[in-house]
KEZADREN-244202 format. One line per 4 residues: number of its first residue (from 1); for each residue x, z, y of N, C-alpha, C, O. Coordinates in nm, 4 decimals. Layout:
<recs>
NUM = X Z Y X Z Y X Z Y X Z Y  ...
</recs>
This chain:
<recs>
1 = -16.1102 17.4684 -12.3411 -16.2190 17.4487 -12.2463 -16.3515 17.4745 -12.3176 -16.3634 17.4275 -12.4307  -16.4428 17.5371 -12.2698 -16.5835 17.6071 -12.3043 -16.6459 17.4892 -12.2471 -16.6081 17.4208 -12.1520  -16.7933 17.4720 -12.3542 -16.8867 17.3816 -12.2811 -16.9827 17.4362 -12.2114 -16.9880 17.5415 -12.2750  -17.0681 17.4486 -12.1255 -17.1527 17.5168 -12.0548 -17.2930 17.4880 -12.1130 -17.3481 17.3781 -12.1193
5 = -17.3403 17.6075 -12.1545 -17.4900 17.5717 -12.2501 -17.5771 17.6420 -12.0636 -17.5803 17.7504 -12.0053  -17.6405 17.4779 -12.0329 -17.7181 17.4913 -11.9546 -17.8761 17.5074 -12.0213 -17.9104 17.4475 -12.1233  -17.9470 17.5810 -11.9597 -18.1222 17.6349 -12.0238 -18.1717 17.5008 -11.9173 -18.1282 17.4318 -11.8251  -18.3159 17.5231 -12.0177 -18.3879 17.4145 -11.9371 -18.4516 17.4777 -11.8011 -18.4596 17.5924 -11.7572
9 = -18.5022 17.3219 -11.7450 -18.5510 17.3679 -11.6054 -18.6486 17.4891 -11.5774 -18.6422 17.5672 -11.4825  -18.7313 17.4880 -11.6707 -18.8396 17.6098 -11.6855 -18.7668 17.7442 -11.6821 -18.8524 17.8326 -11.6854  -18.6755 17.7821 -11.6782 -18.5774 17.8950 -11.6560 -18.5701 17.9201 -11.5363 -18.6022 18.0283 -11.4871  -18.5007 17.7646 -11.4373 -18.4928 17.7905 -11.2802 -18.6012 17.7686 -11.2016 -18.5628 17.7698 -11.0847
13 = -18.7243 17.7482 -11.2093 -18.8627 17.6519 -11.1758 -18.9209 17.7491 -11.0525 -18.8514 17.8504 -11.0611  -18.9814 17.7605 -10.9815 -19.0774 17.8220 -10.8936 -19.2219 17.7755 -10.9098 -19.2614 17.6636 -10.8768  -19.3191 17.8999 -10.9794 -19.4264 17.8646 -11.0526 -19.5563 17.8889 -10.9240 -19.6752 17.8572 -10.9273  -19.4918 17.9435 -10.8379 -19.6219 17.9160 -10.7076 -19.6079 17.7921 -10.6423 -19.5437 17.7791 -10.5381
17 = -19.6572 17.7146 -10.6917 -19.6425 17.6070 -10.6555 -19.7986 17.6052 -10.5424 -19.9037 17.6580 -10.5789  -19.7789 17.5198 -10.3781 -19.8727 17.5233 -10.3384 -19.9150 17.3664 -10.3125 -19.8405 17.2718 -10.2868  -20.0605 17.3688 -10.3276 -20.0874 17.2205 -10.2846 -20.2247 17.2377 -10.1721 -20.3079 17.3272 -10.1568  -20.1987 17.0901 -10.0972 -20.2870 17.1310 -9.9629 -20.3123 16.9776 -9.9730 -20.2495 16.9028 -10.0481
21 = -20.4379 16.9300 -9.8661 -20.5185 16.8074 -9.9135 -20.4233 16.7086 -9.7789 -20.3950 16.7526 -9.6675  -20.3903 16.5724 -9.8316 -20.3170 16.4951 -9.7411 -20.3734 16.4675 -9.5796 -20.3069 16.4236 -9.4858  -20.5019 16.5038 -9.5796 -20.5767 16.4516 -9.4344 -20.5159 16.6354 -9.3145 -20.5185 16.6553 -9.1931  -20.4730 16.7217 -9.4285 -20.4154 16.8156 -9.3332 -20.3108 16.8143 -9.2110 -20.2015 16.7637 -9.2364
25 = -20.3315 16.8629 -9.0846 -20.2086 16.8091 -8.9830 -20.0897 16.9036 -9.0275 -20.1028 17.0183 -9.0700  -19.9717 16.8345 -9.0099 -19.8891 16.8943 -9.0346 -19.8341 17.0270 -8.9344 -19.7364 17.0961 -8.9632  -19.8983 17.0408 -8.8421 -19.8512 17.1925 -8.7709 -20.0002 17.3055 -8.8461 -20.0251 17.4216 -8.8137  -20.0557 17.2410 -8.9233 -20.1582 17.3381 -9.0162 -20.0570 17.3507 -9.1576 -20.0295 17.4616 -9.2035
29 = -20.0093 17.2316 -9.2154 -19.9003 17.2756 -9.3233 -19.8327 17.3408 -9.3184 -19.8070 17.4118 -9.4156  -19.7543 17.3531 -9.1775 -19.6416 17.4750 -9.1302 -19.6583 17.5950 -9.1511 -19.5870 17.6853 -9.1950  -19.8186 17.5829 -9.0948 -19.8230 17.7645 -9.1243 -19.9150 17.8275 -9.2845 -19.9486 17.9439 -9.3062  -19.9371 17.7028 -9.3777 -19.9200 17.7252 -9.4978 -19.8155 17.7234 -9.5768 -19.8370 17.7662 -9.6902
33 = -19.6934 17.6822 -9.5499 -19.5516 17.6840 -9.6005 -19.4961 17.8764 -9.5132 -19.4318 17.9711 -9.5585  -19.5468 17.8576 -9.4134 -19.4360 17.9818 -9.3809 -19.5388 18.1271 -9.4720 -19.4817 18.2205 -9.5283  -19.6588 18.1151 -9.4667 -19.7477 18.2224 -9.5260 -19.7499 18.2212 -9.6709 -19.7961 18.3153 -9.7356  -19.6806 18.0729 -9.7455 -19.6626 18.1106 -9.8833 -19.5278 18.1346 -9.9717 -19.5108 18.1664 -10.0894
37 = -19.3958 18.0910 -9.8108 -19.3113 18.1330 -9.8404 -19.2237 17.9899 -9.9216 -19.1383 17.9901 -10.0102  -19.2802 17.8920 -9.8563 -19.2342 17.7778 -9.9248 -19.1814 17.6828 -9.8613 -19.2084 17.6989 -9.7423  -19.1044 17.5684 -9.8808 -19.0071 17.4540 -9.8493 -19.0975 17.3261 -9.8760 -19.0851 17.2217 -9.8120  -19.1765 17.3431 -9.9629 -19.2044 17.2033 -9.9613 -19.3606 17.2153 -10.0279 -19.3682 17.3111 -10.1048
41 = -19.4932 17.1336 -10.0133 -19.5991 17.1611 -10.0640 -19.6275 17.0195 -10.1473 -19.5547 16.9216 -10.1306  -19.7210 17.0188 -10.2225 -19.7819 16.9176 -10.3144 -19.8809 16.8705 -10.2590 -19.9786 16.9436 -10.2428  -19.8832 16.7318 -10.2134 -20.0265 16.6451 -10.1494 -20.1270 16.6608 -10.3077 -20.0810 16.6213 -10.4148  -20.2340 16.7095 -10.2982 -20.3251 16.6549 -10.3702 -20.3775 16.5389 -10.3980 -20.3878 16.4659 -10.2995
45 = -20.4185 16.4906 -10.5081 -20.4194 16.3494 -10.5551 -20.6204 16.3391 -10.4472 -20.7017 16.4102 -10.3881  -20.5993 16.2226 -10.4825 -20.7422 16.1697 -10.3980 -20.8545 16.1742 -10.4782 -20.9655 16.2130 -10.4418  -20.8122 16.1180 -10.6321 -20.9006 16.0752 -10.7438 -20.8120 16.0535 -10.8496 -20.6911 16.0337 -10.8376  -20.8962 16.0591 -10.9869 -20.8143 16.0419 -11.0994 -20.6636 15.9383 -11.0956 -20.5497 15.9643 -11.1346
49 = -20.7219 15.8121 -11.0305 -20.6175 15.7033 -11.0424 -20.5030 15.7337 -10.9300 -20.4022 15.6652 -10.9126  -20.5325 15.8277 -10.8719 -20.4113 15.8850 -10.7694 -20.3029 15.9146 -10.7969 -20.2892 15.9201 -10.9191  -20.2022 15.9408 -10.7344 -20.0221 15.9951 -10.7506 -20.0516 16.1480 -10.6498 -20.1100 16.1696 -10.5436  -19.9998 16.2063 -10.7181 -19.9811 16.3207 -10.5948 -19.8384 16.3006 -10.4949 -19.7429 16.2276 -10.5213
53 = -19.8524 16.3734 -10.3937 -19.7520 16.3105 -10.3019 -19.6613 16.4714 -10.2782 -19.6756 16.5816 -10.3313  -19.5930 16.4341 -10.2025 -19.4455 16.5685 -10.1534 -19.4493 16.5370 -10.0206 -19.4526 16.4288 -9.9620  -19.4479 16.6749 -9.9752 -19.4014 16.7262 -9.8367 -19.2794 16.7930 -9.8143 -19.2985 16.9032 -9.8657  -19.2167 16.7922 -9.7888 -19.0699 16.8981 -9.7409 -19.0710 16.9022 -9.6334 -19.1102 16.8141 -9.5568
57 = -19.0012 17.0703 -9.5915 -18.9698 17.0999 -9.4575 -18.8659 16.9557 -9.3918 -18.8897 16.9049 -9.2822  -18.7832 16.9212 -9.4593 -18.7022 16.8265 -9.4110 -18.7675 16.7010 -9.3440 -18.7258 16.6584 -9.2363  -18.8789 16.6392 -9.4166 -18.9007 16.5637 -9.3674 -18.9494 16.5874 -9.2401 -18.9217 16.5225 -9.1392  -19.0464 16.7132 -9.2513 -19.0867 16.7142 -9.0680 -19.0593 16.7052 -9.0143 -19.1164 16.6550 -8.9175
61 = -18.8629 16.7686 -9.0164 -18.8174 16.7662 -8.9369 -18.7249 16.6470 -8.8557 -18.6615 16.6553 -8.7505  -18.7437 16.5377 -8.9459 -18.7026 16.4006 -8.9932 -18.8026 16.3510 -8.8997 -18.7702 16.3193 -8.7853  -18.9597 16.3400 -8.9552 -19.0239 16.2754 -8.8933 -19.1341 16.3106 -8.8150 -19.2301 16.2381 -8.7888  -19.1157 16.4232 -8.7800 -19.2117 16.4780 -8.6781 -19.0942 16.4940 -8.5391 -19.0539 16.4210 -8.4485
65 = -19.0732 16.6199 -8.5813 -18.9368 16.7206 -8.4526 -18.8915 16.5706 -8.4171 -18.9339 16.5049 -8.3219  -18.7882 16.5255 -8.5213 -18.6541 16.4498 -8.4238 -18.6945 16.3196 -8.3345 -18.6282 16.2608 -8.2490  -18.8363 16.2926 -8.3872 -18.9423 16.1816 -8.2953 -19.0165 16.2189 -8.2210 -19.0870 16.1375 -8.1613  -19.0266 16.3412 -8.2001 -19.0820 16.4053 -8.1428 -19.2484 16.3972 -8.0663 -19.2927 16.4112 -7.9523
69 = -19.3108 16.3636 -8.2157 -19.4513 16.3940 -8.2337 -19.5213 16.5036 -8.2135 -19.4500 16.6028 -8.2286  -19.6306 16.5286 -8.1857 -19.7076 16.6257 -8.2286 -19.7651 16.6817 -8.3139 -19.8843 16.6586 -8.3344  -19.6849 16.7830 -8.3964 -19.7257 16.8239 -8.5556 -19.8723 16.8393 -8.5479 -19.9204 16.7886 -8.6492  -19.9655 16.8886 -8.4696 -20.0890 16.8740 -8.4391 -20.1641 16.7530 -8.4590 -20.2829 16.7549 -8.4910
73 = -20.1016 16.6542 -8.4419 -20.1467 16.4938 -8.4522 -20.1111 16.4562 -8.5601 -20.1987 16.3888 -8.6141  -20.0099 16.4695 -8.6266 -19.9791 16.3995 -8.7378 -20.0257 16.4536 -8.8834 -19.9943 16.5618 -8.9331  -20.0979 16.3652 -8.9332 -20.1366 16.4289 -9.0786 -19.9971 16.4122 -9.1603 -19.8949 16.3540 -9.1238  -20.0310 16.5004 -9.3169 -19.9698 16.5150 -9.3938 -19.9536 16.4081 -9.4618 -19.8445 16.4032 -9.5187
77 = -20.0405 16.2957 -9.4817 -20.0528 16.1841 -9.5560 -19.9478 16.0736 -9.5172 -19.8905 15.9855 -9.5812  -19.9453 16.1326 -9.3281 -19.8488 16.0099 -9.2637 -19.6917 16.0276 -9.3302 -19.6247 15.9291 -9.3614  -19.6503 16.1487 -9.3445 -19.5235 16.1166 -9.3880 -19.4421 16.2161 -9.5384 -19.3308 16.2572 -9.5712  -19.5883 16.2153 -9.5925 -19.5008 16.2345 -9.7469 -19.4750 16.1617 -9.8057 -19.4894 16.0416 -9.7825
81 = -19.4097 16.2313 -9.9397 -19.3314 16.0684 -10.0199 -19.4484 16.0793 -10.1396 -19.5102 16.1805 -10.1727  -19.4576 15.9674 -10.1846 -19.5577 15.9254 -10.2568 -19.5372 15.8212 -10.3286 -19.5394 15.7231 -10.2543  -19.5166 15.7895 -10.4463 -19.5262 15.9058 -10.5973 -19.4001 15.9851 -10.5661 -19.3037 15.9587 -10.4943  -19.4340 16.1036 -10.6516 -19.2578 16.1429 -10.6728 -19.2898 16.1692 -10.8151 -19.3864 16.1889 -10.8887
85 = -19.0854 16.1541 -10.8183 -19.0490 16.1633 -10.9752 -19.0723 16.3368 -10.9999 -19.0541 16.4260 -10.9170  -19.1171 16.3488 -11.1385 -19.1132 16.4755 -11.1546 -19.0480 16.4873 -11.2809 -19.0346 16.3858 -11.3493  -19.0026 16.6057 -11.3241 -18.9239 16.6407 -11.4524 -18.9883 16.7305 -11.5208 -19.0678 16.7922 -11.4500  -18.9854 16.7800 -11.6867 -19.0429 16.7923 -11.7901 -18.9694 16.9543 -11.8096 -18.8486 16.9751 -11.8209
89 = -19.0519 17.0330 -11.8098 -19.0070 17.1841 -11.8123 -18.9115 17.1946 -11.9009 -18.8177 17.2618 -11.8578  -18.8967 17.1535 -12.0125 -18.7895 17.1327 -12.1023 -18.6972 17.0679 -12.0879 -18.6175 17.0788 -12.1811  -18.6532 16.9667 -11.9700 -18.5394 16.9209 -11.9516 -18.4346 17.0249 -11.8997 -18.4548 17.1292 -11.8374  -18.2886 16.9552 -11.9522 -18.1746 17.0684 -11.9296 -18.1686 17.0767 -11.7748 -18.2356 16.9934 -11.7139
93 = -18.1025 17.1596 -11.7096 -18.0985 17.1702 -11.5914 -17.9662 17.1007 -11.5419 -17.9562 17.1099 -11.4195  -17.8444 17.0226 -11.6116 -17.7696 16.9449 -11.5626 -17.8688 16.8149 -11.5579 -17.8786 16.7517 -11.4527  -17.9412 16.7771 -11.6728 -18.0042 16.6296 -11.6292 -18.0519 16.6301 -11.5422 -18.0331 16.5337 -11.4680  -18.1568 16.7563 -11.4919 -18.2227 16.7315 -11.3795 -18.1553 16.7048 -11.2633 -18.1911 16.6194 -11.1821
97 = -18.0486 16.7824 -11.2516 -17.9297 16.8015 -11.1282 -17.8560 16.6186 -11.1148 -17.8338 16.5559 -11.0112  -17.8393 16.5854 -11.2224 -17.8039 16.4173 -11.2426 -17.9011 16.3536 -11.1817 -17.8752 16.2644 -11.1009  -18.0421 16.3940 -11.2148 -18.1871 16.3157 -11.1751 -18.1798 16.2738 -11.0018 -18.2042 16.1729 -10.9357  -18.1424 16.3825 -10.9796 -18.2261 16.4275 -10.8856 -18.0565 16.3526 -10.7526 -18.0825 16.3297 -10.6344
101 = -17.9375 16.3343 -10.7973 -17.8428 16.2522 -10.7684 -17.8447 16.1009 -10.7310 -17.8194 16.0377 -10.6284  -17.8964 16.0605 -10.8913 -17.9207 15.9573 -10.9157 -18.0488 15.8751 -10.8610 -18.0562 15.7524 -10.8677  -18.1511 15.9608 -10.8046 -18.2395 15.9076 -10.7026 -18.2268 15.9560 -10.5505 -18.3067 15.9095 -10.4693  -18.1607 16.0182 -10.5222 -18.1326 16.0967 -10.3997 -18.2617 16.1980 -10.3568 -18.2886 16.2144 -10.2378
105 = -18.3299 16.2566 -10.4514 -18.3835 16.3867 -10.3677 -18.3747 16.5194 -10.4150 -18.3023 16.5453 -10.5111  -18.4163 16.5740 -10.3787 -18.3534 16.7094 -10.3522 -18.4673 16.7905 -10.3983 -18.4211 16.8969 -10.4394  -18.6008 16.7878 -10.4105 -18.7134 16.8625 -10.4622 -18.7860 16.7610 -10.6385 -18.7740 16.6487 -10.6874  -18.8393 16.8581 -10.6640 -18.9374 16.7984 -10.7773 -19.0554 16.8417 -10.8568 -19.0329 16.9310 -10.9385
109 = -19.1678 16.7991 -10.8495 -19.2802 16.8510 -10.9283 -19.2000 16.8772 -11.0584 -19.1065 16.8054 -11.0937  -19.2503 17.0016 -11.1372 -19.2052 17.0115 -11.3038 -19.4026 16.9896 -11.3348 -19.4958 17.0373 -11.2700  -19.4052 16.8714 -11.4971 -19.5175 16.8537 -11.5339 -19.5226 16.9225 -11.6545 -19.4182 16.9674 -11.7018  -19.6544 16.9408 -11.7244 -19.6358 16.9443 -11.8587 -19.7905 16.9204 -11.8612 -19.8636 16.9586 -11.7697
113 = -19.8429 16.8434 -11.9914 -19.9626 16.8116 -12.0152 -20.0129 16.7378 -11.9169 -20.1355 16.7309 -11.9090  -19.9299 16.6667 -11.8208 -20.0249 16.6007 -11.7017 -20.0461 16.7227 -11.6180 -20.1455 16.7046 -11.5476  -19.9882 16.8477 -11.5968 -20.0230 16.9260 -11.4950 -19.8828 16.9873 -11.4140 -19.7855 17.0359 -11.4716  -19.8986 16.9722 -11.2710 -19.7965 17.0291 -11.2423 -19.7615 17.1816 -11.2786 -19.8705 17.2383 -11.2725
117 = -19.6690 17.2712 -11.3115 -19.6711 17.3675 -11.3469 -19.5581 17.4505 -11.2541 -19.5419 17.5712 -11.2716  -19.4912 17.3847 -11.1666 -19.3999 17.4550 -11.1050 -19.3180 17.3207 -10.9879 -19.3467 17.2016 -10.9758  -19.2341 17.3862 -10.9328 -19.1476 17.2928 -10.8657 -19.0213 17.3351 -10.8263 -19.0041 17.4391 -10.7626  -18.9271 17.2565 -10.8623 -18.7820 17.2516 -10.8762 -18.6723 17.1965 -10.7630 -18.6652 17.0765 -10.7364
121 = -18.6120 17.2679 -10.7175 -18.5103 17.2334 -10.6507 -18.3745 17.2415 -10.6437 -18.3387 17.3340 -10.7166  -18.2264 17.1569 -10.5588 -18.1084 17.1716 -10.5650 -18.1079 17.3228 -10.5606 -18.0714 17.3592 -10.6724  -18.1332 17.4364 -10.4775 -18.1362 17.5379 -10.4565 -18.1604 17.6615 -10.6003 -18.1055 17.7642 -10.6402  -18.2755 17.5746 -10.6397 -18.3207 17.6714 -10.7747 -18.2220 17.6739 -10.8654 -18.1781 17.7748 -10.9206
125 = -18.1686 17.5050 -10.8890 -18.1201 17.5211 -10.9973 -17.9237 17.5417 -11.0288 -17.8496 17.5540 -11.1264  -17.9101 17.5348 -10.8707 -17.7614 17.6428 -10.8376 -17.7954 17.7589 -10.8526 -17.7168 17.8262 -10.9193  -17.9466 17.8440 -10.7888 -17.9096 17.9463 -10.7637 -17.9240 18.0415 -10.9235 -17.8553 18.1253 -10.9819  -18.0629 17.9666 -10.9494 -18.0781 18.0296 -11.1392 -18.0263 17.9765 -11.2207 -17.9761 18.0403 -11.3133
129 = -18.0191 17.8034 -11.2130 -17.9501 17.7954 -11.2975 -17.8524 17.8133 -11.3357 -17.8280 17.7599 -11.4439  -17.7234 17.9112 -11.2593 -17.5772 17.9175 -11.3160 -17.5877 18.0871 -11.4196 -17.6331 18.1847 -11.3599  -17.5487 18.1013 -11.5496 -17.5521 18.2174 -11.5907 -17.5044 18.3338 -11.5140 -17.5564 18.4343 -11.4657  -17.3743 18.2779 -11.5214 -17.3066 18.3619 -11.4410 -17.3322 18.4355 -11.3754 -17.2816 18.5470 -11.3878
133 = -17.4420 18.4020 -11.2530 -17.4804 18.4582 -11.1626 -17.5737 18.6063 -11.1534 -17.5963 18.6773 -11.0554  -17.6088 18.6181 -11.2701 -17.7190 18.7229 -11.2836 -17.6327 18.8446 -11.3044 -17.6846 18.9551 -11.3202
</recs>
């Protein structure tokens, strides 16, 4: 049996990362996710002592669609998650895949220096992270 030399997350990462300000309505996020080609955006922090927050398509559809709000009415602030865990460009891409188990979500800021530098998902890191695949 072979051990699998997994690369770190910075291998599978998506470096356009977009961020948009929390007082935005979420049928205005929509059409910054579909024009940048993205799943999930980064709440901007408020002020230094701030957390930045996460948006995912999922949740909208969680808590906008299936309650059937008006994405027009509802800001971004109302239903992102806030703090989220983020992972370290240098972590292996099984820990993260454990991480991300072991808290149940499915997206993640990657930091380095205190800056976000990318963002990581189940998706990324099946789809890049397996060698094989290339």
């Amino acid at each position: 049996m072979t051990v699998q030399n997994w690369g770190p997350v910075r291998d599978c990462m998506r470096t356009n990362v977009t961020e948009v300000d929390g007082h935005l309505d979420v049928l205005s996020a929509l059409k910054v996710m579909k024009k940048s080609g993205v799943t999930s955006l980064i709440v901007k922090r408020r002020d230094e002592n701030d957390e930045h927050g996460l948006v995912l398509f999922s949740d909208i559809a969680k808590k906008v669609i299936a309650k059937n709000r008006a994405p027009e009415r509802v800001n971004v602030y109302e239903i992102m998650a806030k703090p989220v865990l983020t992972v370290r460009p240098d972590m292996e891409i099984r820990y993260c895949a454990r991480l991300f188990e072991n808290f149940g979500i499915s997206h993640a800021p990657v930091v380095e220096d205190g800056k976000i530098i990318g963002m990581v998902s189940y998706y990324l890191l099946v789809l890049h992270g397996l060698p094989d695949l290339d």
